[in-house]
Backbone and ligand atoms as CSV (ligand in chain L), in Angstrom:
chain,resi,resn,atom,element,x,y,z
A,1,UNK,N,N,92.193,373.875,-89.805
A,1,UNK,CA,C,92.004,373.610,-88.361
A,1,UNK,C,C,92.755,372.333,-87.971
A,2,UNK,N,N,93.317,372.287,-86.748
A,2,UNK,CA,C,94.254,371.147,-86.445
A,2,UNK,C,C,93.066,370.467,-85.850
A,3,UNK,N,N,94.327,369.063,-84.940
A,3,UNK,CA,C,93.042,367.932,-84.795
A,3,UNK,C,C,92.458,368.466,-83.171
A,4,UNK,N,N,93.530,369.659,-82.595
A,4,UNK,CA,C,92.608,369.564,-81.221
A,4,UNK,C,C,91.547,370.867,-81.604
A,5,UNK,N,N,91.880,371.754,-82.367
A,5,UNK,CA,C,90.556,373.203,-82.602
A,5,UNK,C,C,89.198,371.884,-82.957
A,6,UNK,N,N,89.362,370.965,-83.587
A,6,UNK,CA,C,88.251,370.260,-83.801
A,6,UNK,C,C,87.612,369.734,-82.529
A,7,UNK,N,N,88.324,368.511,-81.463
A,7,UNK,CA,C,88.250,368.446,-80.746
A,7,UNK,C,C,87.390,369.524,-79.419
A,8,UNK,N,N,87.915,370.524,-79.696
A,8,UNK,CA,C,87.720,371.426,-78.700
A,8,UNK,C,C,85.984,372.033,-79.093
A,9,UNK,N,N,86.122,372.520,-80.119
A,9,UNK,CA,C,84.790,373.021,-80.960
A,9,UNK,C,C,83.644,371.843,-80.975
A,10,UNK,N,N,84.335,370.298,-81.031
A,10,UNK,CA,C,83.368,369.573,-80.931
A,10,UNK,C,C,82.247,369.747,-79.198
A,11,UNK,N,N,83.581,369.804,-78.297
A,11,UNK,CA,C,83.089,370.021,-77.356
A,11,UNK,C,C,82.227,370.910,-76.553
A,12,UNK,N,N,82.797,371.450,-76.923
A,12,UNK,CA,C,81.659,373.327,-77.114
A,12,UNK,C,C,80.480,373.131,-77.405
A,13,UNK,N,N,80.126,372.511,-78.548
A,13,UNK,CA,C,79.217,372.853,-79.258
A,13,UNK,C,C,78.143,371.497,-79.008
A,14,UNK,N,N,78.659,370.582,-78.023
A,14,UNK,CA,C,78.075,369.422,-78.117
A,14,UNK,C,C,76.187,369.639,-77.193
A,15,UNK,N,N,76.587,370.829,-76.262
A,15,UNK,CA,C,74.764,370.801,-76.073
A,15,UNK,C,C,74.067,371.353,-77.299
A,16,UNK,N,N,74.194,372.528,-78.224
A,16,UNK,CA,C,73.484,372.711,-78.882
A,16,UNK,C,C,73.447,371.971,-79.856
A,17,UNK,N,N,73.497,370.174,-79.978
A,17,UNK,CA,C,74.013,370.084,-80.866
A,17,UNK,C,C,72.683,368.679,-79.905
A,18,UNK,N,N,72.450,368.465,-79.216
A,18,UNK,CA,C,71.907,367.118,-78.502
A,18,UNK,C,C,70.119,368.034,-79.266
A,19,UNK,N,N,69.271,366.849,-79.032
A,19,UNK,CA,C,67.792,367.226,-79.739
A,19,UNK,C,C,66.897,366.984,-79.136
A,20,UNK,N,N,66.106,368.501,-78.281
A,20,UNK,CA,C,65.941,368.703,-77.384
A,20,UNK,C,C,64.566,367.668,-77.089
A,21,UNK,N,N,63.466,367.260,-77.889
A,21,UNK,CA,C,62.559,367.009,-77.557
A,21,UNK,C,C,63.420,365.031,-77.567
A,22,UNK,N,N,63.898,364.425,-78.534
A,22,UNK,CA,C,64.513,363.780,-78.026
A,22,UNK,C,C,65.109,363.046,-76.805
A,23,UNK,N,N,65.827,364.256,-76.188
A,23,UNK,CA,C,65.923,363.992,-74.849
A,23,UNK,C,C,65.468,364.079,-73.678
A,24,UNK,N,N,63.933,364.594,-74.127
A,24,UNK,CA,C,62.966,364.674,-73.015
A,24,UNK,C,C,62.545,363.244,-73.258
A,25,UNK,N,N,62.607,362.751,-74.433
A,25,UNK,CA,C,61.929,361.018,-74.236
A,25,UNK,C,C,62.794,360.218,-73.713
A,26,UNK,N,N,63.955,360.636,-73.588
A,26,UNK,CA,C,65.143,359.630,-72.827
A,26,UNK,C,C,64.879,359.613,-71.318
A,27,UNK,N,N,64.436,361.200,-71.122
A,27,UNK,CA,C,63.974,361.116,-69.827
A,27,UNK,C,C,63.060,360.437,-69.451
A,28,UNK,N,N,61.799,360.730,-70.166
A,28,UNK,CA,C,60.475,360.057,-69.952
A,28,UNK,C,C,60.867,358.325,-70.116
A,29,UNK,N,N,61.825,357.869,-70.775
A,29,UNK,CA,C,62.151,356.257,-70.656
A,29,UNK,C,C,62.535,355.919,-69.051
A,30,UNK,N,N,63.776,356.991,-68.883
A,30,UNK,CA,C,64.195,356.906,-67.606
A,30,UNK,C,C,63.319,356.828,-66.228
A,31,UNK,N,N,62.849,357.561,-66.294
A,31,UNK,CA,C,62.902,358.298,-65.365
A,31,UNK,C,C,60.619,357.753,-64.714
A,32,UNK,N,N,60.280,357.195,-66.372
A,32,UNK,CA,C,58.728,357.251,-65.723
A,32,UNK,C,C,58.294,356.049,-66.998
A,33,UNK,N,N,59.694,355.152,-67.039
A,33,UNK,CA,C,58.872,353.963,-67.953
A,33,UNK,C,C,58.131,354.449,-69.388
A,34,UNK,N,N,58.586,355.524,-69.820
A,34,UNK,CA,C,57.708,355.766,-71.091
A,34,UNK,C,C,56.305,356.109,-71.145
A,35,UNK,N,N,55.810,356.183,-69.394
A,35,UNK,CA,C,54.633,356.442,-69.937
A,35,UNK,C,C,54.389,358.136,-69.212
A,36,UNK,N,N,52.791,358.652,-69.495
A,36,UNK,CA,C,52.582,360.012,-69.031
A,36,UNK,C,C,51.021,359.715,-68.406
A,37,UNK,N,N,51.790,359.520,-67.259
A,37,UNK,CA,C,50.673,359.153,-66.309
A,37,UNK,C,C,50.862,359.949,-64.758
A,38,UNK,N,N,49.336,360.410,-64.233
A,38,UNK,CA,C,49.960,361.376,-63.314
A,38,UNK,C,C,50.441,360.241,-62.134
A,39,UNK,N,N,51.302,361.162,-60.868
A,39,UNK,CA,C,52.239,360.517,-60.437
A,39,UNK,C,C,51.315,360.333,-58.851
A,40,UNK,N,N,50.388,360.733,-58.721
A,40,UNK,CA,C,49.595,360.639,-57.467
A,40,UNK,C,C,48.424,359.273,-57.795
A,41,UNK,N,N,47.949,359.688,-58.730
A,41,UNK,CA,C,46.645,358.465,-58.900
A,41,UNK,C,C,46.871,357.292,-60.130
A,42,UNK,N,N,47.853,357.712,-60.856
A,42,UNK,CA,C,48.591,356.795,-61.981
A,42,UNK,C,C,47.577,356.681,-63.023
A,43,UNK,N,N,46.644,357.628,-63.485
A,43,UNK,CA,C,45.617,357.426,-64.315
A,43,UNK,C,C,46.639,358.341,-65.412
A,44,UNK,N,N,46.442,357.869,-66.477
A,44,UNK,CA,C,47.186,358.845,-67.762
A,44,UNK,C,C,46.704,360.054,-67.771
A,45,UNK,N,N,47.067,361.085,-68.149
A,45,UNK,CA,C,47.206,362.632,-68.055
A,45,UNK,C,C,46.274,362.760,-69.288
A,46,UNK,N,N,45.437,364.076,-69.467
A,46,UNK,CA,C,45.192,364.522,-70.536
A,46,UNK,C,C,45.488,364.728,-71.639
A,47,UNK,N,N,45.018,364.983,-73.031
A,47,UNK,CA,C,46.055,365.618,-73.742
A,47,UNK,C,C,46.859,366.738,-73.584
A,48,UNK,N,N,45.759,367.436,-73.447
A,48,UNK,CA,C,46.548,368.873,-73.020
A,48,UNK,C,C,46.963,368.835,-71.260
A,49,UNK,N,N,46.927,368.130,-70.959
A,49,UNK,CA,C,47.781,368.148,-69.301
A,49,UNK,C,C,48.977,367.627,-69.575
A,50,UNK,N,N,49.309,366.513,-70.914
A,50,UNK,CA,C,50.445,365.681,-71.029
A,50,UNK,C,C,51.346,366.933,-72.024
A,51,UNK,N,N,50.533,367.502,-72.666
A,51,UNK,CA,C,51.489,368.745,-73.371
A,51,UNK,C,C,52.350,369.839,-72.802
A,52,UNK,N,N,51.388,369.880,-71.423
A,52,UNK,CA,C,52.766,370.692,-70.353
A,52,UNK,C,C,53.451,369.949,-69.282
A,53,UNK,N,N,53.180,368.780,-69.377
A,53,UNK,CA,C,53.839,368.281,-68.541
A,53,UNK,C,C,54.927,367.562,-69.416
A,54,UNK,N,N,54.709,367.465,-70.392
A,54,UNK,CA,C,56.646,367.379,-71.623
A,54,UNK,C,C,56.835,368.373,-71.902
A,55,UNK,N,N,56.518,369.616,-71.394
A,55,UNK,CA,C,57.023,370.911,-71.613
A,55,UNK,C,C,57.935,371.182,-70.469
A,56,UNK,N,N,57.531,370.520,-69.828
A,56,UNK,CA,C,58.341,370.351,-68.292
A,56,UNK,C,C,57.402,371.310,-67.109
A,57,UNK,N,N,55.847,371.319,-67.610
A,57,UNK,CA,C,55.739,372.395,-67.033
A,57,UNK,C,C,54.604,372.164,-65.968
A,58,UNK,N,N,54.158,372.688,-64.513
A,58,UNK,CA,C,53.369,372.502,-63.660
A,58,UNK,C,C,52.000,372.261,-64.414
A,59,UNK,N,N,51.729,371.127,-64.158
A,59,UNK,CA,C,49.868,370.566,-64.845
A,59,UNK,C,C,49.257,370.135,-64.032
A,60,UNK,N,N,48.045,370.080,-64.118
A,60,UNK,CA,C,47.308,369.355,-63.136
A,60,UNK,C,C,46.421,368.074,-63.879
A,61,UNK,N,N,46.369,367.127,-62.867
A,61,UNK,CA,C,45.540,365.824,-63.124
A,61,UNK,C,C,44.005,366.007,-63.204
A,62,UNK,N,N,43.273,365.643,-64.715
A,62,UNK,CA,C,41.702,365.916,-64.480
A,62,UNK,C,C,41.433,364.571,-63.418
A,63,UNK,N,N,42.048,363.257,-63.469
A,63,UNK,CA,C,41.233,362.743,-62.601
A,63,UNK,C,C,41.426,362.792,-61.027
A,64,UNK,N,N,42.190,363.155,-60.365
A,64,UNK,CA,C,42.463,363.718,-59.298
A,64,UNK,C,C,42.546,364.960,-58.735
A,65,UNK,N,N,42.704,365.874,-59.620
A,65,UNK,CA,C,42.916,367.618,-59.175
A,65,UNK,C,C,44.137,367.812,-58.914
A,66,UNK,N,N,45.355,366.633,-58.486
A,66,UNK,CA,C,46.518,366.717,-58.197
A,66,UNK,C,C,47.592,367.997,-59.181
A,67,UNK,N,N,48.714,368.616,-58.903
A,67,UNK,CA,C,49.468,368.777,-59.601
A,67,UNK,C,C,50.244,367.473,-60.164
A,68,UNK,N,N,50.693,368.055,-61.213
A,68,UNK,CA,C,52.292,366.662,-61.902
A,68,UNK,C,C,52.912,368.099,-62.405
A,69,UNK,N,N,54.398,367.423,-62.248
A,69,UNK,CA,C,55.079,368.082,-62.893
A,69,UNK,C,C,56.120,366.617,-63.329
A,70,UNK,N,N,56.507,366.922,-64.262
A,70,UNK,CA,C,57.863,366.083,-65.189
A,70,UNK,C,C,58.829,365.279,-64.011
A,71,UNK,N,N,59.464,366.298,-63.904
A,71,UNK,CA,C,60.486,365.808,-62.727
A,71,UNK,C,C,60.499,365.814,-61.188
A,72,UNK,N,N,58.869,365.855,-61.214
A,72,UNK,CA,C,58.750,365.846,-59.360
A,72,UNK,C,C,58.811,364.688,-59.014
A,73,UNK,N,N,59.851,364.068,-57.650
A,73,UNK,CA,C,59.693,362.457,-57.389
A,73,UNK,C,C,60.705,361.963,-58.013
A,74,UNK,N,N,61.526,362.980,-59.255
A,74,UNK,CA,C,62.891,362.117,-59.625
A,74,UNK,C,C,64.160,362.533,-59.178
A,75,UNK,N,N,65.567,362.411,-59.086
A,75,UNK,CA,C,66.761,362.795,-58.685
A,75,UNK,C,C,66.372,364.110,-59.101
A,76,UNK,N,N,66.251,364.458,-61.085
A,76,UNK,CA,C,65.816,365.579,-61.109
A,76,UNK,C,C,65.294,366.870,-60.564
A,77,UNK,N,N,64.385,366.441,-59.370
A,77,UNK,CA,C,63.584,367.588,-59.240
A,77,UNK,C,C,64.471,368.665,-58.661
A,78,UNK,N,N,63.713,369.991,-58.675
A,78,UNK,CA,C,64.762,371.039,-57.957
A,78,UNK,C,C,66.145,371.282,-58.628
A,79,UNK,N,N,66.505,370.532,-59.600
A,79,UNK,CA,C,67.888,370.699,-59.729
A,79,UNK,C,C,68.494,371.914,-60.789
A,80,UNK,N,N,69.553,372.454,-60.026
A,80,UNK,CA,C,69.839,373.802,-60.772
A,80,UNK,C,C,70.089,373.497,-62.046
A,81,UNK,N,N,70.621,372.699,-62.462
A,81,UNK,CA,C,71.300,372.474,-64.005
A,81,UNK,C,C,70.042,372.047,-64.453
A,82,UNK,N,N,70.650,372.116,-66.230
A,82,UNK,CA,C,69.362,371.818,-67.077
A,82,UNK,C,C,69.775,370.413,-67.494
A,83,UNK,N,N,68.406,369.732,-68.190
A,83,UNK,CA,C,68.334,368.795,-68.707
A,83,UNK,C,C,69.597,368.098,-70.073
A,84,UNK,N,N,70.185,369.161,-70.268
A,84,UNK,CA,C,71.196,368.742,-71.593
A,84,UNK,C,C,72.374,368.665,-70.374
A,85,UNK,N,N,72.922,369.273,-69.409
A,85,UNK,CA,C,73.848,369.322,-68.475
A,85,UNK,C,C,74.052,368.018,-68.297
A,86,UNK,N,N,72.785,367.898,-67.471
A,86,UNK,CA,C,72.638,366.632,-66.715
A,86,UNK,C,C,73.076,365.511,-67.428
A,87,UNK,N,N,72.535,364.955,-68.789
A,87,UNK,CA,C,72.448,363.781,-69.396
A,87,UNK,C,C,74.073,363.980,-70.070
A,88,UNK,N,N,74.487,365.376,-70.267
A,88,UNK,CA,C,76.199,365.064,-70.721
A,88,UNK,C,C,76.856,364.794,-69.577
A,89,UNK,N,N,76.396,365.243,-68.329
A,89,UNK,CA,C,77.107,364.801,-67.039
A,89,UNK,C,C,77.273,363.422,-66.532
A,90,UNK,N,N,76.228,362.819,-66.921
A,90,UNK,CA,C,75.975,361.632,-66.774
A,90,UNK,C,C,76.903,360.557,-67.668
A,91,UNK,N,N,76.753,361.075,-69.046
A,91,UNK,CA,C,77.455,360.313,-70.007
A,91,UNK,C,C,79.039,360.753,-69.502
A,92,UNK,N,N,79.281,361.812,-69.545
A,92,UNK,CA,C,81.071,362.275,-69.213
A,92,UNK,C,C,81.315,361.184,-67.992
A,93,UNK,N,N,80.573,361.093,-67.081
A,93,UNK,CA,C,80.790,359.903,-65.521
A,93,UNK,C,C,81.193,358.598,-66.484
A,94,UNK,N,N,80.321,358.052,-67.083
A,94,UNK,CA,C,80.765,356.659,-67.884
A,94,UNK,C,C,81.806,356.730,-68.229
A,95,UNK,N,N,82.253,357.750,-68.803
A,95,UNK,CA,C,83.135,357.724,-69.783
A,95,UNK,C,C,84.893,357.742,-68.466
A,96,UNK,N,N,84.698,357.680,-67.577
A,96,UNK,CA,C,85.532,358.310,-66.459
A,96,UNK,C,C,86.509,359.848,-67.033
A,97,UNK,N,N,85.376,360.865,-67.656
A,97,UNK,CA,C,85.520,361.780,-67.188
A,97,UNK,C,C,86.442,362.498,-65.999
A,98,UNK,N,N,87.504,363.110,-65.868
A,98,UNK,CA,C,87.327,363.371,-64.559
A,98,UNK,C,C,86.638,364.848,-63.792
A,99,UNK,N,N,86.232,364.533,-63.079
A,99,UNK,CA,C,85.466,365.537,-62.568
A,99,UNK,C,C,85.897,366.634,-62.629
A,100,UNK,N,N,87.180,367.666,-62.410
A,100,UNK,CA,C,86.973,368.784,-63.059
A,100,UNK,C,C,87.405,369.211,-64.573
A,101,UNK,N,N,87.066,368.167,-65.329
A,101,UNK,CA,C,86.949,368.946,-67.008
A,101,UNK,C,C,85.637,368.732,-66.925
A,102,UNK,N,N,84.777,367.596,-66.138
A,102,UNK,CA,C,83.367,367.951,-66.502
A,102,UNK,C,C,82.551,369.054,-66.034
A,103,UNK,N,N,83.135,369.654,-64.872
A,103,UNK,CA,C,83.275,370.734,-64.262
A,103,UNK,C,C,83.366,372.270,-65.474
A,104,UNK,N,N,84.649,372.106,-66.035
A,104,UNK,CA,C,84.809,373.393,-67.105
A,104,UNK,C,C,83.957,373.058,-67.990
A,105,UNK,N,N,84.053,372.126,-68.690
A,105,UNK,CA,C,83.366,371.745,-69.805
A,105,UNK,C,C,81.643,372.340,-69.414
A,106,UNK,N,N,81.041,371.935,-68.454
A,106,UNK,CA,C,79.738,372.431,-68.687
A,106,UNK,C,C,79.253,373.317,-67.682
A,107,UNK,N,N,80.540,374.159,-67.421
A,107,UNK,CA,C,80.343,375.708,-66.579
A,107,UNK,C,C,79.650,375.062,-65.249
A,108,UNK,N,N,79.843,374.332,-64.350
A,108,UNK,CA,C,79.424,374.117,-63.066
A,108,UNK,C,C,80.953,373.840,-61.853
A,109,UNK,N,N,80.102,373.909,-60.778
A,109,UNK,CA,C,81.406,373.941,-59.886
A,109,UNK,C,C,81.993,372.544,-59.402
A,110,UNK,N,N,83.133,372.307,-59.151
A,110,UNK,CA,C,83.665,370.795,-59.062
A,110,UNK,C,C,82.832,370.093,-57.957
A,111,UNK,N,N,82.330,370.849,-57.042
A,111,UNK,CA,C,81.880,370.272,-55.858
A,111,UNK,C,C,79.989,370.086,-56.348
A,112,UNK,N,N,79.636,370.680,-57.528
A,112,UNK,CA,C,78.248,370.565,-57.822
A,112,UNK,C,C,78.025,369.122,-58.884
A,113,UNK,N,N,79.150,369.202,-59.812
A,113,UNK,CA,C,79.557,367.840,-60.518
A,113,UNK,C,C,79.549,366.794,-59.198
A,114,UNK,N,N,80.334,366.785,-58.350
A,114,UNK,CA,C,80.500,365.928,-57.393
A,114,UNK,C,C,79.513,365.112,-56.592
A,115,UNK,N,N,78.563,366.696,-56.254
A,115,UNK,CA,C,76.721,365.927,-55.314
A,115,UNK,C,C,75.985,365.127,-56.539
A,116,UNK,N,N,76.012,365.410,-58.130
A,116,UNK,CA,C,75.465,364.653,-59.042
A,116,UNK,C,C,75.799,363.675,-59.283
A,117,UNK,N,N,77.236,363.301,-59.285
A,117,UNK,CA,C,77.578,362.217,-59.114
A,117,UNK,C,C,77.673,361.432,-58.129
A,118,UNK,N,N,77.371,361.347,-56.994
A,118,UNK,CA,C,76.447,360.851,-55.640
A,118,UNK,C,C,75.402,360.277,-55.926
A,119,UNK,N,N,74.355,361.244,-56.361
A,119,UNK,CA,C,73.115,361.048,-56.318
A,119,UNK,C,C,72.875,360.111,-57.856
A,120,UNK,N,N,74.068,360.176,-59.265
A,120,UNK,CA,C,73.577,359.291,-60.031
A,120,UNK,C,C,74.573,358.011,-59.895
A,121,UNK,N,N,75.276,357.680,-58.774
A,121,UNK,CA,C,75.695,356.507,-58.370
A,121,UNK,C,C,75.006,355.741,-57.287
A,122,UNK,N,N,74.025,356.707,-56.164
A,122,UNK,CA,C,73.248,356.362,-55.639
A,122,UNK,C,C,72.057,355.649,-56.768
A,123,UNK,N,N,71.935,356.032,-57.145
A,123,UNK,CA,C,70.251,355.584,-58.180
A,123,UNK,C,C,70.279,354.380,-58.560
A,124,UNK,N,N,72.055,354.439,-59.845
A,124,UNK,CA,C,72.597,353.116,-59.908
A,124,UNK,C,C,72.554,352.153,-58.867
A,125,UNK,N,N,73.183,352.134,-57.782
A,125,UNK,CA,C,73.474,351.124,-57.160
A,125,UNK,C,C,71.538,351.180,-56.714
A,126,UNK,N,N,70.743,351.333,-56.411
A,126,UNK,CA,C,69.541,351.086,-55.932
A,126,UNK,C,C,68.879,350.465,-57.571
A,127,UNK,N,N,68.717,350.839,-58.590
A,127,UNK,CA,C,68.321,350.089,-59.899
A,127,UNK,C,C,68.727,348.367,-59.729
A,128,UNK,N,N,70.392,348.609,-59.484
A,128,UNK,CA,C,71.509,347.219,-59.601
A,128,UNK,C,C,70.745,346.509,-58.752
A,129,UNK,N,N,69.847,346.950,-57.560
A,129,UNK,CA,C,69.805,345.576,-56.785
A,129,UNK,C,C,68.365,345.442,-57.074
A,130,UNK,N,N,67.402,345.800,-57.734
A,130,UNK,CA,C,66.225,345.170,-58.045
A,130,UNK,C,C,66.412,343.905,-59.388
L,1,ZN,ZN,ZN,45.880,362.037,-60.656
């Protein structure tokens, strides 16, 4: 194999290759301070309420009745792409990437790369000034 089939295969292969529960804690650093606490009354989640809610999945709060979900309240929420997308999208931006190989590279459209990168330069610049 030459040096770009490597290259290329590296690239390919680089989501199944990121570790998935891993990068749900990168999120949970990001995105909620490390902790699993519901997002209405800030009391910590159950055990088993905190097990679907790092599943990514609709839970509800015993001490409030509230729903939580993972990514409700973050850039995240709603968003079509998945969680491995996102965080290589993010890293490809650092890297000045340009927007349409990050585009081919992780099967989305140049103009959908584009609103993400809005919204994770928006975040930045609002983090930068606290
Ligand atoms: Zn609550």
């Amino acid at each position: 194999m030459n040096e770009n089939g490597i290259k290329y295969l590296a690239a390919a292969e680089i989501p199944n290759l990121i570790d998935k529960d891993r990068l749900r804690d990168w999120f949970l650093a990001v995105f909620h301070d490390s902790e699993i606490v519901c997002s209405h009354c800030g009391q910590p989640l159950s055990d088993r309420a905190s097990k679907s809610y790092l599943n990514y999945q609709i839970t509800s709060c015993i001490n409030c009745g509230k729903k939580v979900q993972f990514f409700k309240g973050t850039m995240f929420q709603n968003a079509k792409i998945s969680p491995v997308q996102f965080v290589l999208l993010a890293a490809y931006l650092s890297l000045n990437v340009p927007i349409r190989t990050i585009a081919k590279s992780l099967d989305m459209s140049v103009s959908s790369v584009g609103e993400w990168q809005k919204k994770i330069n928006r975040y930045t610049t609002v983090e930068g000034e606290n």
